[in-house]
N, CA, C and O atoms as CSV, one atom per row, in Angstrom:
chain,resi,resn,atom,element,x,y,z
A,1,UNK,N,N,50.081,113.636,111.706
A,1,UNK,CA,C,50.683,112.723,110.761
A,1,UNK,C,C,52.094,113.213,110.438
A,1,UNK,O,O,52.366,114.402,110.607
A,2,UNK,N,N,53.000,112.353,109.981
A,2,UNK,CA,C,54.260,112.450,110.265
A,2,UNK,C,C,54.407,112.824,108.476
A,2,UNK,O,O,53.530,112.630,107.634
A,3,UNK,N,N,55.543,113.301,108.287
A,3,UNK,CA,C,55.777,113.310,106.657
A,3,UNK,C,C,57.470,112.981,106.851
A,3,UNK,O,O,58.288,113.311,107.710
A,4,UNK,N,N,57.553,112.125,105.548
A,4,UNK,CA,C,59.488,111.931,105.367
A,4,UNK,C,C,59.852,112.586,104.314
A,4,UNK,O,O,59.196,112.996,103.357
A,5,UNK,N,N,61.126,112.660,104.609
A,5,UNK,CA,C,61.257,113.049,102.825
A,5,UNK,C,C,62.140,111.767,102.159
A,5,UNK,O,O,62.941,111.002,102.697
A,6,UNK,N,N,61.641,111.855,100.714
A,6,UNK,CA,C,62.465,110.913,100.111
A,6,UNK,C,C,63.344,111.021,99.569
A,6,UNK,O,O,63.284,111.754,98.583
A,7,UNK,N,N,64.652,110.358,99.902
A,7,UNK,CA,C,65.825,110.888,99.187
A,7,UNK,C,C,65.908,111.107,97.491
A,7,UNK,O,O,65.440,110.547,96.500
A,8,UNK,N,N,66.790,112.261,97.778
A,8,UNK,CA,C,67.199,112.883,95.757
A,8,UNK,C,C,67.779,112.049,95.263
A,8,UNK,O,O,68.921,111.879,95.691
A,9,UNK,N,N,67.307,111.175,94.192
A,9,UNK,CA,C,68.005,110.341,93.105
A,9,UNK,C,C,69.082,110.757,92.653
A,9,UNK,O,O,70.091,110.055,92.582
A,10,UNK,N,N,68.994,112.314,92.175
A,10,UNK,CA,C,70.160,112.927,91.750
A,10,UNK,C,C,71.597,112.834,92.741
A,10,UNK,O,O,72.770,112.898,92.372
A,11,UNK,N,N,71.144,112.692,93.868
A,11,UNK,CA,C,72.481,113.014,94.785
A,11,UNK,C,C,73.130,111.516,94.902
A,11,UNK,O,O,74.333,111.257,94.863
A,12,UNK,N,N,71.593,110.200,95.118
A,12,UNK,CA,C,72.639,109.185,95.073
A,12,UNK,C,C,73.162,109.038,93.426
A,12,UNK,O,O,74.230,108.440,93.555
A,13,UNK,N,N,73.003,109.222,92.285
A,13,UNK,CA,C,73.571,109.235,91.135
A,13,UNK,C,C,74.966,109.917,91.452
A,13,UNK,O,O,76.003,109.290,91.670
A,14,UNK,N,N,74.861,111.036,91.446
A,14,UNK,CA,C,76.333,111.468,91.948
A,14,UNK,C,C,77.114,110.948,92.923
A,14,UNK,O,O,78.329,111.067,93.080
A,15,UNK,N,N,76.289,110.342,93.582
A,15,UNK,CA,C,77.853,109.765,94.494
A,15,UNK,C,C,78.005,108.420,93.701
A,15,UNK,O,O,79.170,108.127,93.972
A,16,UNK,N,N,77.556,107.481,92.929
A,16,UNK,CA,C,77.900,106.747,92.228
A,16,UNK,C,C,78.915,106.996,91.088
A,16,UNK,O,O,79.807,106.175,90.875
A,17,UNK,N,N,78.772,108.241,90.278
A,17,UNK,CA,C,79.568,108.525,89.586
A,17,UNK,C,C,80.700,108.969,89.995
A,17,UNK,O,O,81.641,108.935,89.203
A,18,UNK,N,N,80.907,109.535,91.430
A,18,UNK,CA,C,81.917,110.290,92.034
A,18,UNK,C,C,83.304,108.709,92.580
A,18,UNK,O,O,84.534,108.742,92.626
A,19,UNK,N,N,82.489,107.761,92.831
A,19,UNK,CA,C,83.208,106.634,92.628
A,19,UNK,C,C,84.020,105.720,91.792
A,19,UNK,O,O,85.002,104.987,91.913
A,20,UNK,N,N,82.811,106.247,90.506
A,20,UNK,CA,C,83.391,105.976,89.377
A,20,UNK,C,C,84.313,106.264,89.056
A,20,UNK,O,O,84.913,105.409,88.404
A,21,UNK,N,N,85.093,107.735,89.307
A,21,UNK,CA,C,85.725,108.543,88.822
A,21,UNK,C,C,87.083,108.419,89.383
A,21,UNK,O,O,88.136,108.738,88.831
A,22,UNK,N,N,86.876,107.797,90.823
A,22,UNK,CA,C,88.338,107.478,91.123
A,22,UNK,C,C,89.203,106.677,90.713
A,22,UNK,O,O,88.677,105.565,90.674
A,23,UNK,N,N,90.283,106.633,90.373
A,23,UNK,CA,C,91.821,105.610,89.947
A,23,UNK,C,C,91.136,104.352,90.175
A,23,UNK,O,O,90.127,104.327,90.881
A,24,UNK,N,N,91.635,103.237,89.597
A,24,UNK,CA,C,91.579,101.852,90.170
A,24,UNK,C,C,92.528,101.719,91.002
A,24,UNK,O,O,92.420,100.585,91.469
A,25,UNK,N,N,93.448,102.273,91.474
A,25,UNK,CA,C,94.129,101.958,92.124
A,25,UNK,C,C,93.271,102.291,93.966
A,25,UNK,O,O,93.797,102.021,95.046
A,26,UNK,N,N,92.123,102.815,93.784
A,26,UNK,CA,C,91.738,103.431,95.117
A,26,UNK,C,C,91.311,102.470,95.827
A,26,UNK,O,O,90.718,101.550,95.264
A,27,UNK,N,N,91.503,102.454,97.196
A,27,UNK,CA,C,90.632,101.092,98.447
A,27,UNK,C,C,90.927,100.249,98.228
A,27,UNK,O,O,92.136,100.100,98.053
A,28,UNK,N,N,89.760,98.780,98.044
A,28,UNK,CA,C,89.866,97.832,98.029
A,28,UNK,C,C,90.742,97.209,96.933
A,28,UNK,O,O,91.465,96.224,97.086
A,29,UNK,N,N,90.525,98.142,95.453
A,29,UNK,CA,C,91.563,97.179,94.675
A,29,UNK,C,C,92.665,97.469,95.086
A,29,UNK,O,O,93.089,96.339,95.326
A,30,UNK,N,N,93.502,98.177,95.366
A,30,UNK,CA,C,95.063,98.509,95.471
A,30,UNK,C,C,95.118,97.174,97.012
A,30,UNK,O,O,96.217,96.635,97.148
A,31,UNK,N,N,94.483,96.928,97.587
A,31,UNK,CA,C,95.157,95.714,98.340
A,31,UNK,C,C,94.627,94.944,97.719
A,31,UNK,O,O,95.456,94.061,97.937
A,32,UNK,N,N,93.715,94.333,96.910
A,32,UNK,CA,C,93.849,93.190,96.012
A,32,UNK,C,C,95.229,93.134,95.573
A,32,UNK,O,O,96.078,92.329,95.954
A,33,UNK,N,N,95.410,94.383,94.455
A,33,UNK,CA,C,96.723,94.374,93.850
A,33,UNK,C,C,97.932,94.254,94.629
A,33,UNK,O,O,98.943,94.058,93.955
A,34,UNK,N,N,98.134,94.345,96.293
A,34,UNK,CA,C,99.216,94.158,96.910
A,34,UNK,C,C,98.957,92.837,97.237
A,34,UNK,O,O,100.071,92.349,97.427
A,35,UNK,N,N,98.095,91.961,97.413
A,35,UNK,CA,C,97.772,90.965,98.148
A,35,UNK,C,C,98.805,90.158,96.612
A,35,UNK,O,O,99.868,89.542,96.686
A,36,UNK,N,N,98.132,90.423,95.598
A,36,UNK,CA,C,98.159,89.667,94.524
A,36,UNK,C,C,99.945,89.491,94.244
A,36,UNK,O,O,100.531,88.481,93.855
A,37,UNK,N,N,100.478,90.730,94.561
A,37,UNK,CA,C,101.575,90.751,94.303
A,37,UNK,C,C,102.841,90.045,95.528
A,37,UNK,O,O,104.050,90.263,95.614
A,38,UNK,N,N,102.067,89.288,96.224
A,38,UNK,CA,C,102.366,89.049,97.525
A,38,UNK,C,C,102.781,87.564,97.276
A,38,UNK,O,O,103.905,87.122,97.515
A,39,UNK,N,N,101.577,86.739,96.686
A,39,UNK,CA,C,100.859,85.787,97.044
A,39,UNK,C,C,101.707,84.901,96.185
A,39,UNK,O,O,102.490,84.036,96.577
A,40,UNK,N,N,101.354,85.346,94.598
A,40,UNK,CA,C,101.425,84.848,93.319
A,40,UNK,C,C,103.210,84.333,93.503
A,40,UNK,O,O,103.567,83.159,93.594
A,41,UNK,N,N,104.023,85.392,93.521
A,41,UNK,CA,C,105.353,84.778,93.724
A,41,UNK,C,C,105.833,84.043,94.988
A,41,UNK,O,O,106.980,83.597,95.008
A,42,UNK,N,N,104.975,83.889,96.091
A,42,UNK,CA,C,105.114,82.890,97.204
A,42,UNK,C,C,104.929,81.558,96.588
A,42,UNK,O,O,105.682,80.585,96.640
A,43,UNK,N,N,103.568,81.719,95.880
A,43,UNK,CA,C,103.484,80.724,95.567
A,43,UNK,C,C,103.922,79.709,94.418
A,43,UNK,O,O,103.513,78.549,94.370
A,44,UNK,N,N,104.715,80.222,93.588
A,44,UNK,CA,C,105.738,79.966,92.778
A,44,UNK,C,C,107.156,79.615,93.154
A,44,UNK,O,O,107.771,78.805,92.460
A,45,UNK,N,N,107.794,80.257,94.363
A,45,UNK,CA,C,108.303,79.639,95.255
A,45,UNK,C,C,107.951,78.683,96.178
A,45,UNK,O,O,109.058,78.193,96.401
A,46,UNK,N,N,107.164,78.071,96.878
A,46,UNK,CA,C,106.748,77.393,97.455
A,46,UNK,C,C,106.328,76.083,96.403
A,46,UNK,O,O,106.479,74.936,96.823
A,47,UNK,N,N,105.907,76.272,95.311
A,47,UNK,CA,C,105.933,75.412,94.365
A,47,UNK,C,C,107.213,74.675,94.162
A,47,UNK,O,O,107.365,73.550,94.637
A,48,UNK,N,N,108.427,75.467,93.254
A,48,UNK,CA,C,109.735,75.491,93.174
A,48,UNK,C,C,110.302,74.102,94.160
A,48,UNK,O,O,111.011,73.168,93.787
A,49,UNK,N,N,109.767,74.331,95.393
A,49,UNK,CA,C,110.800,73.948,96.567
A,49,UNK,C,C,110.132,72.450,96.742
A,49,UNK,O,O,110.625,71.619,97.505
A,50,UNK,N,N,108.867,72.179,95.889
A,50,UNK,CA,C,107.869,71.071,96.698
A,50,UNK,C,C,108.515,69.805,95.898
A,50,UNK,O,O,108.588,69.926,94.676
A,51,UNK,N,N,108.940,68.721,96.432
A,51,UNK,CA,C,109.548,67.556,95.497
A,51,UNK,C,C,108.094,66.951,94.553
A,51,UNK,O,O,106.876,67.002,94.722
A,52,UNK,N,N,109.007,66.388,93.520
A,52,UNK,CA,C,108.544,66.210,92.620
A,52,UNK,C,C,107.538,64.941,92.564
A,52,UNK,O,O,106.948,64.666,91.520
């Protein structure tokens, strides 16, 4: 008979918190935040230019 082991709660807790802990600026948001900063004034220009 085979035996597994089951993973330590404790370790995935810590890597949850270890995520926590980083900047917002880390990964995915910081290209939100570039996308955003991209987009928003295109599209305020592109507005600008559209007849009325």
């Amino acid at each position: 008979m085979e035996s597994r082991q089951v993973p330590d709660l404790t370790q995935a807790s810590n890597m949850s918190s270890d995520e926590a802990s980083r900047s917002p600026l880390a990964g995915e948001l910081l290209d939100l935040y570039v996308a955003m900063t991209i987009v928003i004034p295109l599209a305020f220009l592109l507005k600008s230019l559209w007849p009325s």
